[in-house]
N, C-alpha and C positions, 0 to 999 in steps of 0.2 A: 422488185418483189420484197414483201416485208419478212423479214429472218424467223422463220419459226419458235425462236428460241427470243425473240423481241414477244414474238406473242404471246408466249408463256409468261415471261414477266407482267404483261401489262397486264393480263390480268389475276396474276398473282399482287399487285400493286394493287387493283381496284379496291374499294373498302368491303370485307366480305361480309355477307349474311351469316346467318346461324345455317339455312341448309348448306350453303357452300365451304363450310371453313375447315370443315373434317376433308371436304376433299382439296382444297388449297393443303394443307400440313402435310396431306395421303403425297402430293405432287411434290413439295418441296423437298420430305423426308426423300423420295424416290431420286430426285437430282440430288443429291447428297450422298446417296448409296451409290449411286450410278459412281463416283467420284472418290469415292471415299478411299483414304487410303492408312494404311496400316502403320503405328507409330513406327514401327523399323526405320520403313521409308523415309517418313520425315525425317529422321533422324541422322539419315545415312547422308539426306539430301546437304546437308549443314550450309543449305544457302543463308546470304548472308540477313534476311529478312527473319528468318526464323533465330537465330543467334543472339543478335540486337534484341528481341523482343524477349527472348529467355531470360538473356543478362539482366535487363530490363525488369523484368517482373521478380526474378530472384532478391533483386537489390530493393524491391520496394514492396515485397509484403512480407506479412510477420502475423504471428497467430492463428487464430482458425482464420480460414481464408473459403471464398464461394469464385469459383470459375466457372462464369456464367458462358454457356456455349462452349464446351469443355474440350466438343469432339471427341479424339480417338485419347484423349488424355493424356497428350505428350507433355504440354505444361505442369497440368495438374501431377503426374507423377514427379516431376522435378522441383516445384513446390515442395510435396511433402517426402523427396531424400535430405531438401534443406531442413526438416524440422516443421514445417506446418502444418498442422490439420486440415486437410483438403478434402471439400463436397464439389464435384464436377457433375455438371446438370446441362441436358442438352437433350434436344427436342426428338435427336435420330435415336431410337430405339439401337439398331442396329450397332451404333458408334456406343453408347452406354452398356451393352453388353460385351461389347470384346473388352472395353477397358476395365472393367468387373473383371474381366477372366484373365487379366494380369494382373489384378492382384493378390500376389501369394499372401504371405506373412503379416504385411503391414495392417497397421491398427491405426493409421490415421490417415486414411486416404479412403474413400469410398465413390461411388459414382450414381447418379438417380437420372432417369427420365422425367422432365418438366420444361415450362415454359419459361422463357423469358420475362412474359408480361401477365405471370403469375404465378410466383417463386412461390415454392408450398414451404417455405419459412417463416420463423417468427419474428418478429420487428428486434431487430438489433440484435442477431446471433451473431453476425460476424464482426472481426476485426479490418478483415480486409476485403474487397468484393472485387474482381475481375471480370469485365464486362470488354473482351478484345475481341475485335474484328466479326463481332456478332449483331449489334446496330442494322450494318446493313443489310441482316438476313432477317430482319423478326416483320410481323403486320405491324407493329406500335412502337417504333423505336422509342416515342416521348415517356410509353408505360413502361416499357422496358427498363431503359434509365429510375423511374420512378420506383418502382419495383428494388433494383440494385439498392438507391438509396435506403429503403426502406429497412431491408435486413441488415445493414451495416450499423455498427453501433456510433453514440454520439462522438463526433470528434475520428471515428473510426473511416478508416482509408477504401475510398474509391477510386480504381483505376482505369480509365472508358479511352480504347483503342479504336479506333477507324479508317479503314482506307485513306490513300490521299484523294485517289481516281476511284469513280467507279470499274468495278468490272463488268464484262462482256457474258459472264454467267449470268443463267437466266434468276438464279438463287440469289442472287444480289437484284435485293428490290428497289433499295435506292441510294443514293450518296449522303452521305450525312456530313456536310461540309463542316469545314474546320469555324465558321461562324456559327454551327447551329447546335455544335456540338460545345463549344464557349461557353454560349447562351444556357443552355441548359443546366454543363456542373453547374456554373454559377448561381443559380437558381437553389442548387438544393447544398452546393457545398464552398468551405476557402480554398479557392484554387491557384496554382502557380502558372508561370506561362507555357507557353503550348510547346509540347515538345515533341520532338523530329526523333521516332522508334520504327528503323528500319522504315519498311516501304508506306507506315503508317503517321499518323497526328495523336496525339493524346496528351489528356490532362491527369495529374493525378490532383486530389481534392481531401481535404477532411471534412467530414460531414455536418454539417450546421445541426 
């Protein structure tokens, strides 16, 4: 018997129509909710995947900075206690509102509702773009990426994190191998070799 949650994906995977794709985002958003968990937690969880990937993006961005797929903004706030101006943008309403509602004081850190694979930015705003572990959740991983490149300014840093494995969640559309994911910085930026961040693969790049 095929897993329920197989059949959600697939046709979450299928390519959507215009009548279908309000309600694909309505499903996806709702497994995201369903799961969704509070920075505290992460926080508290200090497993070793989440550590890696903070040190990680701590060490390698600088200036105004876009965290694409931002979630509950656990990055995105650590970001900007380093000093960066941080826009955290992601597709779940519900995760862009709590993280709005932590923040008190601070003047460079905000949070917006939008899509991956159509950043409501302007070409070359940021210095730095972060696009982690969010690939495998959007319909257009390639626009996606294209998208990121886009508002990153020239020579300006691109950081694209992805699973190694896919997961068993149905929110995980599909694997974005470490070949395909190659392929593509290379496409739009100079990239170093692949590098091993926690339970994930990524490149950073400067932008062509």
């Amino acid at each position: 018997m095929i897993s329920p949650y197989l059949l959600i994906r697939k046709w979450l995977q299928s390519s959507p129509s215009k009548e279908s794709l309000n309600k694909r985002t309505t499903l996806l958003s709702k497994i995201f909710q369903y799961k969704f968990e509070p920075l505290e937690k992460m926080a508290e969880q200090g497993v070793r995947d989440v550590t890696v990937r903070l040190d990680f993006l701590l060490k390698e961005s600088s200036g105004k900075v876009l965290d694409v797929g931002c979630y509950n903004g656990f990055y995105s706030f650590e970001l900007a206690k380093k000093g960066c101006d941080v826009i955290g943008i992601d597709m779940l309403e519900m995760a862009v509102d709590y993280a709005n509602g932590l923040v008190n004081v601070e003047t460079n850190i905000k949070f917006v509702k939008g899509y991956a694979e159509n950043l409501p930015f302007s070409d070359g705003e940021f210095d730095t773009t972060i696009i982690s572990h969010t690939l495998e959740h959007v319909f257009d991983h390639e626009r996606s990426l294209s998208e990121a490149v886009r508002v990153t300014k020239n020579k300006g840093k691109l950081i694209a994190i992805v699973p190694r494995e896919m997961g068993n969640a149905p929110a995980h559309l599909r694997h974005v191998s470490s070949e395909v994911l190659n392929s593509m910085m290379r496409e739009y930026c100079h990239v170093g070799k692949e590098l091993a961040i926690g339970k994930g693969i990524g490149y950073v790049g400067n932008v062509k």
